[in-house]
RODO-2510 file (C-alpha; in nm, 4 decimals, decimal comma):
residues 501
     n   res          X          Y          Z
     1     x    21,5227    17,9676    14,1134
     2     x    21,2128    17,7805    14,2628
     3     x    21,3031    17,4073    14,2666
     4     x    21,0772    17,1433    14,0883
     5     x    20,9177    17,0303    14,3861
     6     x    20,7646    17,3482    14,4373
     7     x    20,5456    17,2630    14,1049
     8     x    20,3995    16,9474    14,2469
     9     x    20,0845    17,0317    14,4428
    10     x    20,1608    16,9505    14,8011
    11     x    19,7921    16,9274    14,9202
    12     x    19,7948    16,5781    14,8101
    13     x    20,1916    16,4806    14,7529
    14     x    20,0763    16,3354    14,4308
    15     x    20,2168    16,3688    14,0348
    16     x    20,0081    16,5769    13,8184
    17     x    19,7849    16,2997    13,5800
    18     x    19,9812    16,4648    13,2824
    19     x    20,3323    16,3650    13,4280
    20     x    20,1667    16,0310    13,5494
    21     x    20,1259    15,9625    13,1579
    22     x    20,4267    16,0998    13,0269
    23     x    20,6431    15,7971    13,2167
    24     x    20,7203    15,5776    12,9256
    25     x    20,6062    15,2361    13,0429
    26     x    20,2656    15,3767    13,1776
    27     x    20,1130    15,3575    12,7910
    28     x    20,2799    15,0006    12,7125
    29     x    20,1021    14,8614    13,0486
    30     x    19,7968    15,0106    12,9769
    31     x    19,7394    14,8780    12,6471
    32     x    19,8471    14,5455    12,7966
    33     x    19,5464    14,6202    13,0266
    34     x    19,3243    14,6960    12,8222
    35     x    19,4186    14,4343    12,4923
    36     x    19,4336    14,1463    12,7531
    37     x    19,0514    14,2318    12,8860
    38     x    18,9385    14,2613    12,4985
    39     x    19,1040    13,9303    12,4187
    40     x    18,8959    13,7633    12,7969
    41     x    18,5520    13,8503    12,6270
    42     x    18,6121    13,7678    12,2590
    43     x    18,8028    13,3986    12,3109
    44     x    18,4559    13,2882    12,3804
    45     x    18,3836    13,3567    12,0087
    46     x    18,6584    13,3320    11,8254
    47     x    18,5954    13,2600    11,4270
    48     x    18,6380    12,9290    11,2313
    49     x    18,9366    13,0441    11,0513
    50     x    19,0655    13,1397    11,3285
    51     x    19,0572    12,7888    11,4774
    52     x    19,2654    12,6709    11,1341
    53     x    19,5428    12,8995    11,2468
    54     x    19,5046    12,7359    11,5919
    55     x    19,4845    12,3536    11,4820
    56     x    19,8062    12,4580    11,2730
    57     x    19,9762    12,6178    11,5393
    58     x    19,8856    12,3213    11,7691
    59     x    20,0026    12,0522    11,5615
    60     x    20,3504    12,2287    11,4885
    61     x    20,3732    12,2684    11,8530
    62     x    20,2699    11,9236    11,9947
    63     x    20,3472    11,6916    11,6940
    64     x    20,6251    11,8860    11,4776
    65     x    20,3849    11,8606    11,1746
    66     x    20,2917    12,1645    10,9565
    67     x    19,9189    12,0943    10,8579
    68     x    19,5543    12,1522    10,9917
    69     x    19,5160    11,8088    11,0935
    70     x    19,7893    11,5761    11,2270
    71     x    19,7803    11,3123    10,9090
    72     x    19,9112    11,4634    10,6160
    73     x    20,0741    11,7969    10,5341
    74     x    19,9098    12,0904    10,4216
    75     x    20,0096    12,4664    10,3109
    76     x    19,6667    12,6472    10,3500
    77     x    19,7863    12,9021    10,6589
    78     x    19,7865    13,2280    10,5313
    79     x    20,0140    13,3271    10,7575
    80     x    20,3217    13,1421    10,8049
    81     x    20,4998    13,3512    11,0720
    82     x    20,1486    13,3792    11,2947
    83     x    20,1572    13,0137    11,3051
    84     x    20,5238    12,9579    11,3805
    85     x    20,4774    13,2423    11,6906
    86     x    20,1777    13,1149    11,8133
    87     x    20,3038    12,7097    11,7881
    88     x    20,6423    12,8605    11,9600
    89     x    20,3926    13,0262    12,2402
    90     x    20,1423    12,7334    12,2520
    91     x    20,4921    12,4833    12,3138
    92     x    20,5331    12,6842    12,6051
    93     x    20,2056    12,7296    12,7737
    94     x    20,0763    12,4288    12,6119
    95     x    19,7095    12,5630    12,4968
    96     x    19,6801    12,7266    12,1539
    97     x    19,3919    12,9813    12,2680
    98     x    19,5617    13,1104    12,5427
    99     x    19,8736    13,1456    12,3035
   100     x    19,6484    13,3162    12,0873
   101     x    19,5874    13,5824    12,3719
   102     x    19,9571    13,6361    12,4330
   103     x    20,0357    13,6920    12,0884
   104     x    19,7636    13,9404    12,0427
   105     x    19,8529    14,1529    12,3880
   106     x    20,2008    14,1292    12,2622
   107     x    20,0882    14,2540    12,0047
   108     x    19,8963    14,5160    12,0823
   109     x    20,1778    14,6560    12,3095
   110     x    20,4213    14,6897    12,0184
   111     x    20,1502    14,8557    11,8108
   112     x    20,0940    15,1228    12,0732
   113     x    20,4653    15,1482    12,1487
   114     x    20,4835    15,2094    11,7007
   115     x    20,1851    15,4351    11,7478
   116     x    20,3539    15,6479    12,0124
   117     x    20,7124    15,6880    11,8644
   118     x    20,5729    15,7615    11,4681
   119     x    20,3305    16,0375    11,6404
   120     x    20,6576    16,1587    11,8279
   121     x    20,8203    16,2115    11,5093
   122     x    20,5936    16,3740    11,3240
   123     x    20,4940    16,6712    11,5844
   124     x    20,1661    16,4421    11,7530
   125     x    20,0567    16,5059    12,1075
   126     x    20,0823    16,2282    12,2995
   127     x    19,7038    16,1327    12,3037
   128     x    19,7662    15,9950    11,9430
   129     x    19,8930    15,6720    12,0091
   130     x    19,6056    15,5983    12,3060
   131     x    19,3806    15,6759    12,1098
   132     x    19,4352    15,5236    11,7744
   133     x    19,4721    15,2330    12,0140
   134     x    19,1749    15,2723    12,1439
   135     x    18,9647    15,3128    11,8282
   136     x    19,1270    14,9566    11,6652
   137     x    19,0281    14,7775    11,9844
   138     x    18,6772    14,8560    11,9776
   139     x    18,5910    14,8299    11,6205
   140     x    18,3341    14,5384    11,5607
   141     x    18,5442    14,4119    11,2512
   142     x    18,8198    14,3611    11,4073
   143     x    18,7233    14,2617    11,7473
   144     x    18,5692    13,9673    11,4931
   145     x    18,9145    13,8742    11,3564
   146     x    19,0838    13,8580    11,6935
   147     x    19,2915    13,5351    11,6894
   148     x    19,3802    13,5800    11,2794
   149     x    19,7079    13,7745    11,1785
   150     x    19,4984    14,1118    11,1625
   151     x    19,6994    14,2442    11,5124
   152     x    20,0306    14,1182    11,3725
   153     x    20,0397    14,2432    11,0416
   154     x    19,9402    14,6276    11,1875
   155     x    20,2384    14,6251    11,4052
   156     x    20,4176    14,5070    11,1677
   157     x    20,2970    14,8006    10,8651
   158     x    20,3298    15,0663    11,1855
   159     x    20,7024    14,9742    11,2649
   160     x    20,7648    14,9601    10,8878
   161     x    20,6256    15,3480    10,8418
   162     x    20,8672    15,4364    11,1912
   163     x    21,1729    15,2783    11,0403
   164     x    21,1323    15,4585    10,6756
   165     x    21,0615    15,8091    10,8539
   166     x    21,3838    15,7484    11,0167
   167     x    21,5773    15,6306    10,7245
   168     x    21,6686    15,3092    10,8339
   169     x    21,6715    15,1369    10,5519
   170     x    21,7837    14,8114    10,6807
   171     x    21,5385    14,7970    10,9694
   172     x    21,3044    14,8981    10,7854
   173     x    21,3977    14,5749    10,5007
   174     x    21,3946    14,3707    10,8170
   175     x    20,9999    14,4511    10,9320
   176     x    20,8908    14,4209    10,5388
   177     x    21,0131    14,1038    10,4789
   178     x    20,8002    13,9821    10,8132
   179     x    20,5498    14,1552    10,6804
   180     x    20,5878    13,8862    10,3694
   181     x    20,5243    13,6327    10,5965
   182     x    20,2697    13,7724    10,7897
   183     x    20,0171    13,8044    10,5180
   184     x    20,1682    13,8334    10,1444
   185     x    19,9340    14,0850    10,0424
   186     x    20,0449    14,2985    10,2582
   187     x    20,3639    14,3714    10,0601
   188     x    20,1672    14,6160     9,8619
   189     x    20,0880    14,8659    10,1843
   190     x    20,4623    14,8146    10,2422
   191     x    20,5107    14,9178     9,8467
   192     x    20,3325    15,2063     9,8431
   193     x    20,4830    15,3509    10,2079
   194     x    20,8067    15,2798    10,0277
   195     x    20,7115    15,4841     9,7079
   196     x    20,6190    15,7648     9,9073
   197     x    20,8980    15,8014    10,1067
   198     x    21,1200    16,1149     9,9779
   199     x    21,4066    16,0286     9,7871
   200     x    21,3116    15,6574     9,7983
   201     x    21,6110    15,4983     9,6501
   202     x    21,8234    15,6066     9,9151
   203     x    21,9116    15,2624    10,0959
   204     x    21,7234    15,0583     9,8525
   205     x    21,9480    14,7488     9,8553
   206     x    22,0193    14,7657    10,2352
   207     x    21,6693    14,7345    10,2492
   208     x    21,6137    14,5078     9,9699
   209     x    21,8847    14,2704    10,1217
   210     x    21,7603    14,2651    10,4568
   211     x    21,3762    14,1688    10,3416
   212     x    21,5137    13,8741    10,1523
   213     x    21,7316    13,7807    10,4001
   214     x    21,4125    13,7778    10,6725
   215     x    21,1769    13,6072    10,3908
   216     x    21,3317    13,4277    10,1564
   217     x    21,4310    13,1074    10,4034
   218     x    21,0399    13,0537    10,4776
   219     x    20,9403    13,0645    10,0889
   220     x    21,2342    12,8596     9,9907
   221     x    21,1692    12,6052    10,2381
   222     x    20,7817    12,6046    10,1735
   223     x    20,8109    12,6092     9,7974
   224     x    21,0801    12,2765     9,7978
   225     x    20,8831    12,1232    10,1360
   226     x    20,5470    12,1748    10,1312
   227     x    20,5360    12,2147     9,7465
   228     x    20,3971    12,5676     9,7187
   229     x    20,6139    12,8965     9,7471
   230     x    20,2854    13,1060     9,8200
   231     x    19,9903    12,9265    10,0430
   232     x    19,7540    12,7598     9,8690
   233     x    19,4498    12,9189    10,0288
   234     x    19,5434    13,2198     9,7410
   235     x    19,4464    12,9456     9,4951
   236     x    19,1352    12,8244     9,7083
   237     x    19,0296    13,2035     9,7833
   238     x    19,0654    13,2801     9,3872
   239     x    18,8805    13,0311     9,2938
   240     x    18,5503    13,0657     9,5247
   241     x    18,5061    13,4240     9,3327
   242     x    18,2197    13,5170     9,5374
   243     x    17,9326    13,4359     9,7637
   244     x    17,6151    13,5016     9,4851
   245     x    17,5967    13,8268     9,3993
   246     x    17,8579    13,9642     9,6349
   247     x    18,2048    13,9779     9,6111
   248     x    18,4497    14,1701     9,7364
   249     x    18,3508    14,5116     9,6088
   250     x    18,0311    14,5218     9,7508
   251     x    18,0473    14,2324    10,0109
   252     x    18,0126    14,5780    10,2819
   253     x    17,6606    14,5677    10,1761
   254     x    17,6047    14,1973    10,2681
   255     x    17,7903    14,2574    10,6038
   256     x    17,5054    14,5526    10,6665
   257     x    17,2213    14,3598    10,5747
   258     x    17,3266    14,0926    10,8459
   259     x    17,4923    14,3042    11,1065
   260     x    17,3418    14,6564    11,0712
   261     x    17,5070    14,8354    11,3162
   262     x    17,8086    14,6319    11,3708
   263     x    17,9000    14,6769    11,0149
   264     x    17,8174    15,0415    10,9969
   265     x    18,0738    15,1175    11,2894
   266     x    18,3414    14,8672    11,1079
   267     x    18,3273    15,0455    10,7829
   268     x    18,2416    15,3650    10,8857
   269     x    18,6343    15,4991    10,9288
   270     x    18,6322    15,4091    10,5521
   271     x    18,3948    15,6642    10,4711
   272     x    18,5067    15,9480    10,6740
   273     x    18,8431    15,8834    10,6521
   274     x    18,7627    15,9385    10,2599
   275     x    18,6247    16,3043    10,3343
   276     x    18,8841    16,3617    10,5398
   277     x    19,1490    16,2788    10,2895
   278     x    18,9886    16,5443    10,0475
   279     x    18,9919    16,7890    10,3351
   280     x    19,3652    16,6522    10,3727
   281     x    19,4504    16,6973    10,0041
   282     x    19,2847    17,0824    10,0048
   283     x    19,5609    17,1702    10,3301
   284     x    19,8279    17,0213    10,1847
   285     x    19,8195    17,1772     9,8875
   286     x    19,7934    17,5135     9,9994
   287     x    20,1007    17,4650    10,2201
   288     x    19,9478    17,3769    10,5683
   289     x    20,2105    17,2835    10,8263
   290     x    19,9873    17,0377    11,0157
   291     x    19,8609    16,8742    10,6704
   292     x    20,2099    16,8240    10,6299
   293     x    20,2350    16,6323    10,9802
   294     x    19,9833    16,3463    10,8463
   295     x    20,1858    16,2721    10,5510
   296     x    20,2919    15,9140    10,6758
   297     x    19,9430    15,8382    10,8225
   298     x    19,7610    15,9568    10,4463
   299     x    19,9883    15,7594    10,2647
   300     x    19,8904    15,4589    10,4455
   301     x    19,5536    15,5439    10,4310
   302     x    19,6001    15,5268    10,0308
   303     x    19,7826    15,2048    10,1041
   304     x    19,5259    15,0626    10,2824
   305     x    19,2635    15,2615     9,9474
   306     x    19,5060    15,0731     9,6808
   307     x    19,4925    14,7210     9,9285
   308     x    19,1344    14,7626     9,8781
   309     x    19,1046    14,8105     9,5257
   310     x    19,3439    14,5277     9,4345
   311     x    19,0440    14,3133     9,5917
   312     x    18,8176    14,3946     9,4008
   313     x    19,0535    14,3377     9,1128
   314     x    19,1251    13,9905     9,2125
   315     x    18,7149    13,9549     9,2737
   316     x    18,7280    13,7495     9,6196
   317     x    18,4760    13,6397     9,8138
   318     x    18,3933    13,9121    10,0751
   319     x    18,5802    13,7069    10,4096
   320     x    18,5145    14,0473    10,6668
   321     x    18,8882    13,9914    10,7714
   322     x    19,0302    14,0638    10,4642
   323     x    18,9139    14,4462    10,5051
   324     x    19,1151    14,5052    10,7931
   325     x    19,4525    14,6394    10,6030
   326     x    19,1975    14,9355    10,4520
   327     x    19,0153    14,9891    10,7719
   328     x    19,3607    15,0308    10,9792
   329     x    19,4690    15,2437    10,7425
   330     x    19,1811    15,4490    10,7957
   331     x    19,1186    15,4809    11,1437
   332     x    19,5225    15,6003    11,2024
   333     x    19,4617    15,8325    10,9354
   334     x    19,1579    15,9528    11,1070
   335     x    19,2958    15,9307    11,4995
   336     x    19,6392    16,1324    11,3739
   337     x    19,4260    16,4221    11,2015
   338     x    19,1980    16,4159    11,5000
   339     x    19,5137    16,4851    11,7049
   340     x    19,6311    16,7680    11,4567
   341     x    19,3708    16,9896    11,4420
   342     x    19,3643    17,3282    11,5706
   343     x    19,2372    17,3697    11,9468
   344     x    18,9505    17,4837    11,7996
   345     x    18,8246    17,1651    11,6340
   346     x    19,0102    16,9513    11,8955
   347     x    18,7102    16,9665    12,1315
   348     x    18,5067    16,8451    11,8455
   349     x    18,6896    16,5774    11,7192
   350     x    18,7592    16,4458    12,0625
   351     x    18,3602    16,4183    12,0918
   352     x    18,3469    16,2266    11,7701
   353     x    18,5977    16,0159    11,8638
   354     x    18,4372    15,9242    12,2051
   355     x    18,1004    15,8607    12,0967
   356     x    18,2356    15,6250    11,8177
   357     x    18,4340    15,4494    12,1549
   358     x    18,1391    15,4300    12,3758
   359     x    17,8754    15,3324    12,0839
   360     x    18,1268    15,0183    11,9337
   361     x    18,1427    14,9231    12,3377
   362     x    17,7562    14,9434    12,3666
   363     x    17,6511    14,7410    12,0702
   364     x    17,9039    14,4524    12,1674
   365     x    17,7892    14,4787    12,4933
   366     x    17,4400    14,4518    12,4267
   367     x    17,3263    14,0926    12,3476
   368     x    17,4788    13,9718    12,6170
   369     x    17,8506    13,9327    12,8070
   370     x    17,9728    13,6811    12,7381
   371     x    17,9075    13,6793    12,3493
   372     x    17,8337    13,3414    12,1781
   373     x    17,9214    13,4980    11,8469
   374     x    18,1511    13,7789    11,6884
   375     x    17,9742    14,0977    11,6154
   376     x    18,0433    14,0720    11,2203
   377     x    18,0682    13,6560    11,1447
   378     x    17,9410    13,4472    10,8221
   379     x    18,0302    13,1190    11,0689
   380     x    17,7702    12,8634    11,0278
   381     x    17,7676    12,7670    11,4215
   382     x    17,9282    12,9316    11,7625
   383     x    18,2637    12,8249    11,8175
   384     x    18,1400    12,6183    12,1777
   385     x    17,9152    12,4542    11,9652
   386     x    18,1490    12,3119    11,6959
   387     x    18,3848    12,2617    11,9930
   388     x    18,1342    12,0135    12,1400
   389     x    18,0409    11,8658    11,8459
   390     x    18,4346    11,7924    11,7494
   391     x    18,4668    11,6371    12,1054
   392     x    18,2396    11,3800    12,0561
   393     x    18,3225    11,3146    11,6716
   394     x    18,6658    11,1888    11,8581
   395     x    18,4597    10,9037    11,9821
   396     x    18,2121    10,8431    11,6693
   397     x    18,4954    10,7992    11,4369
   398     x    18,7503    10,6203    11,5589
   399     x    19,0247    10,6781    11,3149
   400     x    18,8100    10,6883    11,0258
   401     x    18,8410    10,9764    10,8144
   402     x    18,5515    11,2620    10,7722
   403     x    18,4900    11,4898    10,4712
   404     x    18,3448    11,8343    10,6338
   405     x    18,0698    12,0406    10,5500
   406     x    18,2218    12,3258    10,4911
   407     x    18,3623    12,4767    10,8068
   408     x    18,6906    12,2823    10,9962
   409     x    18,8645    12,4761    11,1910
   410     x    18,7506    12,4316    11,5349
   411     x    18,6303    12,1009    11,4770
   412     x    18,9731    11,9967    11,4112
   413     x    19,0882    12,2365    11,6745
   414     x    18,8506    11,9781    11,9167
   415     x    18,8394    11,6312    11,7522
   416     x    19,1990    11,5412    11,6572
   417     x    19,0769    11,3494    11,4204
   418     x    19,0841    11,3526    11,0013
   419     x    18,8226    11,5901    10,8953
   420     x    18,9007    11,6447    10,5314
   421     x    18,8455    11,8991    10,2706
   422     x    19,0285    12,1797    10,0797
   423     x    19,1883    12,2948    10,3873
   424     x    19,3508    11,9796    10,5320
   425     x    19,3713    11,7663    10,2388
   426     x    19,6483    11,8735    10,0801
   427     x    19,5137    11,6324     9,6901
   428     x    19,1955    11,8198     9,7457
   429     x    19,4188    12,1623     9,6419
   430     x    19,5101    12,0062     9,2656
   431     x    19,1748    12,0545     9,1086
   432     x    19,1795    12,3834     9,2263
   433     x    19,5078    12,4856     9,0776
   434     x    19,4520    12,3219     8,7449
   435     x    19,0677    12,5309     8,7319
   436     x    19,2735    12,8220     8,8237
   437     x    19,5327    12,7943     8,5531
   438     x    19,2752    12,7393     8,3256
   439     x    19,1003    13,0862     8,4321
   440     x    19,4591    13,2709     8,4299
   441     x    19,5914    13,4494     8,1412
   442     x    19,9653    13,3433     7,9808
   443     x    20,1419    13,5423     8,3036
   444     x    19,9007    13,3954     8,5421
   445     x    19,9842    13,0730     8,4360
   446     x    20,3439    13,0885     8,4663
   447     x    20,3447    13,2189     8,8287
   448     x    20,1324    12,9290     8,9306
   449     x    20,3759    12,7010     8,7290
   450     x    20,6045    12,8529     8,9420
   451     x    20,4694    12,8565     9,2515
   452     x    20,3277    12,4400     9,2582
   453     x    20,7037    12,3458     9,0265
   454     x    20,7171    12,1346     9,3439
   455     x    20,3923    12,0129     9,3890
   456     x    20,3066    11,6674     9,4207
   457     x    20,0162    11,5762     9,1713
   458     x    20,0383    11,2668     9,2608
   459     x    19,8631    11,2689     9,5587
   460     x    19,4849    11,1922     9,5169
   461     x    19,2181    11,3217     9,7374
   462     x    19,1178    11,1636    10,0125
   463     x    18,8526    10,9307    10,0648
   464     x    18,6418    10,9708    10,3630
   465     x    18,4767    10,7001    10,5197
   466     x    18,2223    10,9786    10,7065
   467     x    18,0900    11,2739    10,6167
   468     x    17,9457    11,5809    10,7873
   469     x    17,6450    11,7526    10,5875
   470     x    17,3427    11,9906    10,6738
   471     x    17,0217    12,0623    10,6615
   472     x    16,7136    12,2606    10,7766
   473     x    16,4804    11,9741    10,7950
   474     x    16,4804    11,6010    11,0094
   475     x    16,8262    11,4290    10,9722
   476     x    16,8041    11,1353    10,7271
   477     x    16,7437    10,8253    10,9662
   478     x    17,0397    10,6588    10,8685
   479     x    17,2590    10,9333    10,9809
   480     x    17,5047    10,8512    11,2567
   481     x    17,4472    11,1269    11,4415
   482     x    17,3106    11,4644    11,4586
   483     x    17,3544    11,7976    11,6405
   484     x    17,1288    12,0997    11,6385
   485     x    17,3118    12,4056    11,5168
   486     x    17,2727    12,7926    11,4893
   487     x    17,4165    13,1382    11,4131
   488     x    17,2940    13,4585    11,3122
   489     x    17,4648    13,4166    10,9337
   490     x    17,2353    13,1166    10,8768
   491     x    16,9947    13,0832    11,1298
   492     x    16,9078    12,7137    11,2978
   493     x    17,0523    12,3622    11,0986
   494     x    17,0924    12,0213    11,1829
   495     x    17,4041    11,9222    11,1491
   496     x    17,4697    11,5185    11,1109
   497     x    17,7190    11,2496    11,0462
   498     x    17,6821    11,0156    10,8041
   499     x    17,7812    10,7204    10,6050
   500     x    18,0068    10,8576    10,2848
   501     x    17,9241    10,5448    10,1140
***
């Protein structure tokens, strides 16, 4: 019997690149690698909602407070646990963006670890979980949402699809109730991964016991505390219905219009992931062994299809963040069938893949490095700029309170001061809920009854002494100051401070 060193090729005393791979902690260090260099050139332009999850995490972390700005409480994070991990991360290295980078790497490495030990189970090679990877960390939507609870909430839906293909029921409660907190909606991917599991009840209460158990402390203690089971920003969200004539549904289109090429590579997994599930259904039907491999990854595509859908139910405005659930969904569906075909269409789909790689890579690279601005934003200004700006409204106000114009988040982020509106003023919220009630139908209204039982009416708005406005012509000259703004969404604007009197 020839020993194993006789395999390895003694001209050069080195491991094949095959067995290189195979060692377990190679792919976990790689996409460390390679999520920590993706999260170097997009902090430079992180988005302004982004920033409210920062100023949120920041003030939890440096001031105990749970609110976008440090005087008075609010409940208008979206994601409760994103803010609790990064204000746990930012206590420790004491800056909230370079929290925000941890938590995404982190993030990323769990995915990939998910990635590779779902792909395991279901027959994959391992080239699966690189490059499903690989494919999420070049796509121009989400590349624009870095810093949000996008990254979280897909390790979180991959984990829960491992842990019900293992029937583990509890585990698999565990991740779903996270997943609650991570971004509520999300509970209906979970839902329909559940449905489709075979024999579904099995375990049911184990599981149903261990979600509560992980989400029910957060929603008890928001709902009593902070007077709102649910965030409020569903309310706020509801409410805005759309942005003229687009909405949800056929916001995609607005996205193209602005960002042409960006958008087409963001949405494009949509669309072929949508011939591909036909192609999917056809095999499966007729029997097809390797159809039957992609179960788990098509029934989160039709997750991520039904996730969709109930958005355009709900008629939202089009926020390019909030198709990231359907575009995951998609683009595993897509990388796991490109890893099952036969040899013969391997080759193939392996060119596909890579040009789709090296043509996302090429139009981010191609402004300029470093980027001012996300590939797909509706921002008003670049995030330096509103950083700048909020540094110096620390000195203009002093103390006094400042209604915005619209956008808060990395103001805040920089002033540490009171910039008010819907976001951080927490009586700005009750007109919204009472329009909303108004709009809602008998059930409707008894979930929000529900929801605000705790609410504090009582609270008026606030009233600014400042406020922040804008304006594509000369400043009026009784404004305090003014500041020169720009973005591709809405081109060049003066912003200035005045008088709210």
């Amino acid at each position: 019997m020839r020993s194993a060193s006789a395999e390895l090729p003694k001209a050069t005393g080195a491991l094949p690149v095959a067995a290189v791979l195979a060692r377990p902690w190679v792919l976990p260090a790689a996409a460390a690698v390679a999520s920590s260099l993706v999260f170097v050139l997009v902090s430079g332009h992180l988005i302004d909602d982004t920033y409210i999850t920062l100023s949120y995490a920041k003030n939890l972390a440096f001031h105990g407070h749970w609110g976008l700005i440090e005087d008075g409480t609010a409940n208008t994070a979206t994601s409760p646990l994103n803010v609790l991990v990064l204000a746990l991360v930012t206590f420790i290295v004491r800056d909230a963006v370079l929290a925000a980078g941890i938590v995404f790497v982190a993030s990323q490495v769990l995915l990939v670890l998910g990635l590779r030990r779902i792909g395991t189970a279901t027959g994959l090679p391992g080239g699966f979980a690189p490059l499903a990877l690989g494919l999420l960390l070049v796509n121009p939507l989400l590349l624009s949402s870095v810093g949000l609870e996008v990254a979280l909430g897909a390790t979180a839906v991959v984990w829960s699809m491992v842990f019900l293909h293992e029937r583990r029921p509890a585990a698999a409660g565990a991740v779903i109730g996270l997943i609650a907190l991570i971004r509520i909606d999300l509970l209906l991917i979970a839902f329909v991964l559940f449905l489709a599991r075979r024999e579904f009840w099995a375990g049911i209460w184990r599981m149903t016991f261990a979600a509560l158990t992980v989400m029910l402390p957060w929603f008890v203690f928001s709902w009593l505390a902070l007077g709102s089971a649910v965030p409020d920003t569903l309310v706020i969200k509801i409410m805005q219905r759309s942005w003229g004539p687009f909405s949800f549904t056929n916001g995609p289109l607005l996205y193209w219009r602005n960002f042409p090429v960006a958008s087409t590579l963001a949405f494009l997994p949509l669309v072929i992931g949508g011939l591909a599930g036909l192609l999917w259904t056809f095999h499966y039907r007729r029997g097809s062994e390797r159809a039957k491999r992609l179960v788990p990854f098509a029934t989160l595509a039709i997750a991520g299809a039904a996730h969709y859908l109930a958005y355009c139910w709900l008629n939202v405005p089009p926020y390019h963040w909030y198709y990231a659930p359907s575009i995951i969904g998609a683009t595993l569906f897509l990388a796991a069938g490109a890893c099952a075909v036969p040899d013969r269409a391997r080759l193939g789909a392996g060119i596909l893949a890579g040009a789709f790689l090296l043509v996302s890579v090429f139009t981010y690279a191609t402004p300029e490095l470093p980027r001012r601005f996300a590939p797909i934003t509706s921002n008003h200004a670049a995030s330096d700029e509103y950083r700048e700006i909020g540094s110096q409204l620390a000195e203009l106000t002093k103390g006094r309170k400042v209604e915005s114009a619209g956008e808060v988040g990395a103001l805040a982020y920089a002033c540490d001061c009171d910039i008010v509106d819907q976001f951080s003023d927490r009586g700005s919220v009750d007109p919204a809920i009472v329009e909303t009630k108004n709009r809602s139908g008998d059930l409707g209204k008894a979930l929000l009854e529900a929801n605000f039982r705790f609410f504090d009416h009582s609270v008026p708005p606030a009233t600014p002494d400042l406020m922040l406005a804008t304006t594509r012509k000369t400043p009026p000259p009784n404004a305090l100051a003014a500041w020169t703004i720009s973005s591709p969404w809405m081109g060049t604007q003066q912003l200035y401070l005045l008088s709210a009197r």
